[in-house]
MARKOL-588287 format. One line per field, with one value per atom (N, C-alpha, C): residue number from 1; residue in three letters; atom name; x, y, z. Coordinates in pm, 1 decimal, decimal comma, always signed. Example, Ala and Ser with C-alpha at 12.3 -4.5 7.8 and 13.67 -1.06 7.14 Angstrom:
REM residues 2
resi = [1_1_1_2_2_2]
resn = [ALA_ALA_ALA_SER_SER_SER]
name = [N_CA_C_N_CA_C]
xx = [+1319,0_+1230,0_+1320,0_+1285,0_+1367,0_+1290,0]
yy = [-569,0_-450,0_-330,0_-225,0_-106,0_+3,0]
zz = [+780,0_+780,0_+780,0_+708,0_+714,0_+787,0]
END
This chain:
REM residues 96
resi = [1_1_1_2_2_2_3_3_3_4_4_4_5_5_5_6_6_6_7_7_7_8_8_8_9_9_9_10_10_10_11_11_11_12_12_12_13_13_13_14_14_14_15_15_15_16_16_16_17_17_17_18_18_18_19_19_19_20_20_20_21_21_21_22_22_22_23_23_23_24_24_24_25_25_25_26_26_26_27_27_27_28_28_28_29_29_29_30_30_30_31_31_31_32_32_32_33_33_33_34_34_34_35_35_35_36_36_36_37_37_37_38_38_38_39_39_39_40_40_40_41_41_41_42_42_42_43_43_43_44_44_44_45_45_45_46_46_46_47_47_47_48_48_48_49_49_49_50_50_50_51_51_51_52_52_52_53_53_53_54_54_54_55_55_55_56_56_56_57_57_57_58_58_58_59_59_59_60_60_60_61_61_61_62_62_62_63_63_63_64_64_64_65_65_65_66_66_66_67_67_67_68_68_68_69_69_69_70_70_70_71_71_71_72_72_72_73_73_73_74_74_74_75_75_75_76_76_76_77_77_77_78_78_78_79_79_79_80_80_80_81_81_81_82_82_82_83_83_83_84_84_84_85_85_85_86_86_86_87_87_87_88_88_88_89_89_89_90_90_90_91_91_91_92_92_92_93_93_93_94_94_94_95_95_95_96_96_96]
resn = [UNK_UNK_UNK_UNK_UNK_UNK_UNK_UNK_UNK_UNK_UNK_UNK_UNK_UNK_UNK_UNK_UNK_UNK_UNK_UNK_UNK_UNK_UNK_UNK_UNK_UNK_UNK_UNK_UNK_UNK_UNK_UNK_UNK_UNK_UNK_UNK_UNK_UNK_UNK_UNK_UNK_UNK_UNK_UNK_UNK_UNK_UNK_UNK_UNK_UNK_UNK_UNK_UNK_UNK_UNK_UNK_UNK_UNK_UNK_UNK_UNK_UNK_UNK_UNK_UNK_UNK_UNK_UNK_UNK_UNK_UNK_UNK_UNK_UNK_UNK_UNK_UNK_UNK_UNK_UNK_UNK_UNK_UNK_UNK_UNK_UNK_UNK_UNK_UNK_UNK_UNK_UNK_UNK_UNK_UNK_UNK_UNK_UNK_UNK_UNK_UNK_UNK_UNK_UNK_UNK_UNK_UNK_UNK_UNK_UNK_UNK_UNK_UNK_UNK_UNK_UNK_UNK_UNK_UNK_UNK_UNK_UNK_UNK_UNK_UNK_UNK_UNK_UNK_UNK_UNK_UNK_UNK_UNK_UNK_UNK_UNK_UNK_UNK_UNK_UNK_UNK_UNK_UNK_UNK_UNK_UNK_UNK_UNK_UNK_UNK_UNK_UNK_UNK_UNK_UNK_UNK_UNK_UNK_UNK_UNK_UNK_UNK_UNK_UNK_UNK_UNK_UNK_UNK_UNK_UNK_UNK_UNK_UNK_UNK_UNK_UNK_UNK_UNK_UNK_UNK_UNK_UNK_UNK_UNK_UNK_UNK_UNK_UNK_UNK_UNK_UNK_UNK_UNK_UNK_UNK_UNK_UNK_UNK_UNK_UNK_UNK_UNK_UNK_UNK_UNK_UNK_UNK_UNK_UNK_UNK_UNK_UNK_UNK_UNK_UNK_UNK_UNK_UNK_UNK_UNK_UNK_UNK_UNK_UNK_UNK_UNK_UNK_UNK_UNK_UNK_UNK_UNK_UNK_UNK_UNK_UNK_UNK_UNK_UNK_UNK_UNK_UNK_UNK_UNK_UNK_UNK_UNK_UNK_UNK_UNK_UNK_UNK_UNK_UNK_UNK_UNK_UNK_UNK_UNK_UNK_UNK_UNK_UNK_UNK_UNK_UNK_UNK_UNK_UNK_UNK_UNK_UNK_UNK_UNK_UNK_UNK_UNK_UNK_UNK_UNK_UNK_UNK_UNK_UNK_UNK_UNK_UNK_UNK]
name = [N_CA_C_N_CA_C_N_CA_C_N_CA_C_N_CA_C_N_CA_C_N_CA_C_N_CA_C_N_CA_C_N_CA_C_N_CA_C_N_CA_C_N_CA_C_N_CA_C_N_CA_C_N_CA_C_N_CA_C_N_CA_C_N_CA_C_N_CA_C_N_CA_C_N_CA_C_N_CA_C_N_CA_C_N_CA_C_N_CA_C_N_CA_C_N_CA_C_N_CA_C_N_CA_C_N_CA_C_N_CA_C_N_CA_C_N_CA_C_N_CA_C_N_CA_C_N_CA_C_N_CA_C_N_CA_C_N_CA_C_N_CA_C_N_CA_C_N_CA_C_N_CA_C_N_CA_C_N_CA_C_N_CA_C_N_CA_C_N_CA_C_N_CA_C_N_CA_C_N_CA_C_N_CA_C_N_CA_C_N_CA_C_N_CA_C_N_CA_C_N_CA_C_N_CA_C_N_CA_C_N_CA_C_N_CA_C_N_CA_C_N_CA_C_N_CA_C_N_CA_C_N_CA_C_N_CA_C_N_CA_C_N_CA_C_N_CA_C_N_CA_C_N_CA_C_N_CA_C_N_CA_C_N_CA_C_N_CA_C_N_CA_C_N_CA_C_N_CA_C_N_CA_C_N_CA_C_N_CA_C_N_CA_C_N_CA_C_N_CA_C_N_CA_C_N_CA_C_N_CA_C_N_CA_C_N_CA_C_N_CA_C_N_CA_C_N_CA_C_N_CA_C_N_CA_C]
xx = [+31199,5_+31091,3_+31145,8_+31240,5_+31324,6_+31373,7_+31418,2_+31505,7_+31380,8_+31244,6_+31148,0_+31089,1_+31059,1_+31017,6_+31170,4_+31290,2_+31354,5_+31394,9_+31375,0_+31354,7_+31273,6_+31121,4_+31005,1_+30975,8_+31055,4_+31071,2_+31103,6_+31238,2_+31308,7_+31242,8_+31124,0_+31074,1_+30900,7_+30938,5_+30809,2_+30773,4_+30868,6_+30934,3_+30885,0_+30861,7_+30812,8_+30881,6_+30876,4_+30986,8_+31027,1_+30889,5_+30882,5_+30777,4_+30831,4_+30752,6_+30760,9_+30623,0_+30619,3_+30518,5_+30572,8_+30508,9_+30430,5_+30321,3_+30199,0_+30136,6_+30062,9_+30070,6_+29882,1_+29797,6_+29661,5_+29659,5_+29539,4_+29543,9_+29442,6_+29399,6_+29320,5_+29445,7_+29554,0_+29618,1_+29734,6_+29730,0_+29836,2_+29750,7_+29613,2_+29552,8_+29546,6_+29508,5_+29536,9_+29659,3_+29751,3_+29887,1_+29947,0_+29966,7_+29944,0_+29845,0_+29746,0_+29639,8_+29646,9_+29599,6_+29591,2_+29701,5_+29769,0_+29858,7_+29806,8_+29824,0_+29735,7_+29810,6_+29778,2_+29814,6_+29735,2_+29754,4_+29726,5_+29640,0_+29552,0_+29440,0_+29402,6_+29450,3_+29426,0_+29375,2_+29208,5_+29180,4_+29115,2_+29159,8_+29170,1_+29030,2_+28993,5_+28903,8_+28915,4_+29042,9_+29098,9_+29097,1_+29081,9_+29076,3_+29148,5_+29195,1_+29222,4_+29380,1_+29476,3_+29618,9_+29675,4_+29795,9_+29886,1_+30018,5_+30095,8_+30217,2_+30313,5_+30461,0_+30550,9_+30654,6_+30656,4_+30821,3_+30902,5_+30900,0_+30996,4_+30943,1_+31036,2_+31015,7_+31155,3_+31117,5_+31235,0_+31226,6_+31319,3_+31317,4_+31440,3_+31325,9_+31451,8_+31488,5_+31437,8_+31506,4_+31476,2_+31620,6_+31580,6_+31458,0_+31353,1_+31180,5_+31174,6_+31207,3_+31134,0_+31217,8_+31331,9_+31407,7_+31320,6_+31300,6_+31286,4_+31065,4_+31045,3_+30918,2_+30957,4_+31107,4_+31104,4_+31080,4_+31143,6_+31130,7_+30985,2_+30886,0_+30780,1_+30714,4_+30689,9_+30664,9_+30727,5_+30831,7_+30894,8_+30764,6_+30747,4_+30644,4_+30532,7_+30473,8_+30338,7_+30356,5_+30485,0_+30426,6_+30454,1_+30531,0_+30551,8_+30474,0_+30342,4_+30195,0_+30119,3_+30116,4_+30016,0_+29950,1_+30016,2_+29984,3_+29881,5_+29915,3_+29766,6_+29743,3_+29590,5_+29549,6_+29479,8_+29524,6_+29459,7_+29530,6_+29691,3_+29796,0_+29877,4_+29827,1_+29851,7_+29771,0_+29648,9_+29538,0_+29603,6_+29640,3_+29678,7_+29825,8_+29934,9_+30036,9_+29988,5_+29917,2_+29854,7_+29727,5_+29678,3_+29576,0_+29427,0_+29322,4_+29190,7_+29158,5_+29250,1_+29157,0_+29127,6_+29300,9_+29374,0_+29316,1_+29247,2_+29262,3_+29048,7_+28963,8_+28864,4_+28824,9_+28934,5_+28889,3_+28939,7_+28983,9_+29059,1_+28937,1_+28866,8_+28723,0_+28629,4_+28625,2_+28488,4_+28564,0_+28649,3_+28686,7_+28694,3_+28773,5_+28786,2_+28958,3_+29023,6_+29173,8_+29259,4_+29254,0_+29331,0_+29487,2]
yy = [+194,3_+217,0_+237,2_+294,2_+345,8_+226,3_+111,1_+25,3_-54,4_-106,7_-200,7_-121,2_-31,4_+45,0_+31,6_+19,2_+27,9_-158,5_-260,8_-360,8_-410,4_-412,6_-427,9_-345,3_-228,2_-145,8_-282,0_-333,7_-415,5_-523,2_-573,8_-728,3_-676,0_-556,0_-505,5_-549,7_-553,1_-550,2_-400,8_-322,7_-174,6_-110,1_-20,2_+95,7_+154,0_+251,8_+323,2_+290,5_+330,1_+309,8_+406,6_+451,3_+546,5_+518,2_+558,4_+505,5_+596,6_+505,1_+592,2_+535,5_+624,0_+561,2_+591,3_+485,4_+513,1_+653,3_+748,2_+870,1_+847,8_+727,8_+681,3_+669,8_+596,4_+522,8_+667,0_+748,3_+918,0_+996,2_+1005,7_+1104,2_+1025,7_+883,2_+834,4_+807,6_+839,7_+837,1_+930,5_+1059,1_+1228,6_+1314,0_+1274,9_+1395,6_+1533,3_+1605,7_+1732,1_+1783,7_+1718,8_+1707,6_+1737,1_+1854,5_+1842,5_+1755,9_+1723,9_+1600,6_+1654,2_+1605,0_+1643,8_+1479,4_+1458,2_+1298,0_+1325,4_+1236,7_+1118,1_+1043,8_+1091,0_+956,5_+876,0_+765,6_+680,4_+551,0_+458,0_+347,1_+284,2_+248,2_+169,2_+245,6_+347,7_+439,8_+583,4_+626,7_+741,8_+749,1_+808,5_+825,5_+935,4_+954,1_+1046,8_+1028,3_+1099,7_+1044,7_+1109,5_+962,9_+939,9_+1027,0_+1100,8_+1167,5_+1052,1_+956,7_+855,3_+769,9_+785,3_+717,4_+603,9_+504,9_+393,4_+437,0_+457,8_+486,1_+380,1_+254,4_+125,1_+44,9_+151,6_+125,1_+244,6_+255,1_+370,9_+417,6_+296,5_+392,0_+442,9_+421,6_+481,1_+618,7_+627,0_+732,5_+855,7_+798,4_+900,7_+957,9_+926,6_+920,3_+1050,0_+1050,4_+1184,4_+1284,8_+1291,8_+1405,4_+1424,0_+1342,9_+1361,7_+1438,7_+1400,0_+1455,1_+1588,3_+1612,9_+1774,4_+1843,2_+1804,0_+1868,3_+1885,5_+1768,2_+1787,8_+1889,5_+1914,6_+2011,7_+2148,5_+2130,7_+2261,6_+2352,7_+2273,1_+2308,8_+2330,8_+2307,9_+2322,2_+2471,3_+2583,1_+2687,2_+2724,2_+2584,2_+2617,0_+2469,9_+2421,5_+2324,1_+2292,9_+2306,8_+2293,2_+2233,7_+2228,6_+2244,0_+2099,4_+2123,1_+2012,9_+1881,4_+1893,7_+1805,7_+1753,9_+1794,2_+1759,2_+1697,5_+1721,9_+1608,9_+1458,7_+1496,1_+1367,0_+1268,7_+1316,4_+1267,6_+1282,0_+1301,0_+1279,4_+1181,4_+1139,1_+919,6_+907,2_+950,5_+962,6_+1031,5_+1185,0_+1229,9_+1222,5_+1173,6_+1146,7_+1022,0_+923,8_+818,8_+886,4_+934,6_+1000,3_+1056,9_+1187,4_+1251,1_+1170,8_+1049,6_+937,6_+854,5_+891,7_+763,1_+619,9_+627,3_+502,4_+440,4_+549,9_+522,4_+473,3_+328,5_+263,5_+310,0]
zz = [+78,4_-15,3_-156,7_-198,4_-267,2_-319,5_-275,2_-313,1_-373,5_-293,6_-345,4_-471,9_-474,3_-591,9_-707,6_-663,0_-815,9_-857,0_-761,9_-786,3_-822,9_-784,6_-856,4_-997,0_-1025,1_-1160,0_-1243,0_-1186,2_-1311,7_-1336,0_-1255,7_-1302,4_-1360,6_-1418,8_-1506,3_-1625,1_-1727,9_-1845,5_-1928,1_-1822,0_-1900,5_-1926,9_-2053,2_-2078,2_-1932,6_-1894,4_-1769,0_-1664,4_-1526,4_-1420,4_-1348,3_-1304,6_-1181,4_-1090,9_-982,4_-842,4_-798,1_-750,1_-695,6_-595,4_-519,9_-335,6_-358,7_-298,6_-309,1_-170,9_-290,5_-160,1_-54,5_+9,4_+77,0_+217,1_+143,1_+270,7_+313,7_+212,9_+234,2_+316,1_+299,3_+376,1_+568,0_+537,6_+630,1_+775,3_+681,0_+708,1_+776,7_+656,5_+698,7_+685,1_+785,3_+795,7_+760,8_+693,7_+694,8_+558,7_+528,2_+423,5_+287,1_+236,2_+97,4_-66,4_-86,1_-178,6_-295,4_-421,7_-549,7_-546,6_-571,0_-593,4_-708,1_-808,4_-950,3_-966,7_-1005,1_-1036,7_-1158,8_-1102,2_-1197,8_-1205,3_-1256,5_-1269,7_-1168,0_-1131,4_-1032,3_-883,9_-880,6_-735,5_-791,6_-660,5_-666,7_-609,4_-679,0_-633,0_-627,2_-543,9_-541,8_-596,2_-650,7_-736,5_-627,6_-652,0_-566,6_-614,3_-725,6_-761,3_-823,0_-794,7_-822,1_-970,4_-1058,2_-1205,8_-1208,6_-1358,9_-1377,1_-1498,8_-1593,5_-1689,8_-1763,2_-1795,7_-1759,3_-1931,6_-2032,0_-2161,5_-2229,4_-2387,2_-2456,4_-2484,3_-2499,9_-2524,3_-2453,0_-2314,7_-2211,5_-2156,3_-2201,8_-2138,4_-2284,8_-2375,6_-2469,7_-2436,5_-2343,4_-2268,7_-2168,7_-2104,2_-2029,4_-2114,8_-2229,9_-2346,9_-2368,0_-2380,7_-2458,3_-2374,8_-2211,5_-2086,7_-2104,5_-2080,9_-2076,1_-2178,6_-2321,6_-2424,8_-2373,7_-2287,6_-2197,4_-2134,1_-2027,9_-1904,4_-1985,3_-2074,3_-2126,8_-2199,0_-2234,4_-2292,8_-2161,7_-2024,8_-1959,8_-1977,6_-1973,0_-2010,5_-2146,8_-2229,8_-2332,0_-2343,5_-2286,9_-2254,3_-2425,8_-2491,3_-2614,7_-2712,2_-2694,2_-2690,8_-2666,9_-2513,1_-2395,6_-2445,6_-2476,8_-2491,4_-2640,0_-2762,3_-2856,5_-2835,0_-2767,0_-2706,5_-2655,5_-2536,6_-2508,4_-2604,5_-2697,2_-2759,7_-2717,5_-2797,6_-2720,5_-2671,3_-2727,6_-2703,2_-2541,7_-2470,2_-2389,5_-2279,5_-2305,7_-2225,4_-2201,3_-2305,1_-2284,6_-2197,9_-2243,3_-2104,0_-1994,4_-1978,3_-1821,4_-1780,1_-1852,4_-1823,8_-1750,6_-1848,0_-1883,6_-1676,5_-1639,7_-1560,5_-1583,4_-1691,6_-1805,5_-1762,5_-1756,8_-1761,6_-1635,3_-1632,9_-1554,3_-1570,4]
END
């Protein structure tokens, strides 16, 4: 899994990639398992742990992230890192 996820990373052409498993086929999978579900326009997901961080933009994307989680504690904070634009389509169920 590990290996198709960092090969399919490289024929992205994206800074970064992170893998995400639909939480349809996880709950299915491991019953009873509580999972964190994201969702998105496209459905609903669970995140894999696993990132590609496969050029300098994108390694400098872990940094920006560290600033995100490091605001979760003031969501006001948090919300101004990520942008409104950003985090209103997410609300709206806009954000693929």
């Amino acid at each position: 899994m590990v290996e198709h996820f960092c090969s399919e990373a490289q024929t992205t052409g994206c800074d970064v990639v992170a893998a995400l498993a639909s939480y349809t086929q996880i709950v299915a999978k491991y019953p009873g398992m509580r999972r964190t579900r994201t969702r998105f326009s496209d459905g609903d997901f669970c995140g894999c742990n696993l990132f590609a961080f496969l050029t300098p933009k994108g390694r400098a994307a872990a940094d920006f992230w560290r600033r995100v989680e490091n605001e979760r504690k003031r969501p006001a904070k948090m919300l101004s890192e990520l942008g409104w634009r950003v985090v209103l389509r997410y609300l709206l169920g806009r954000l693929s």
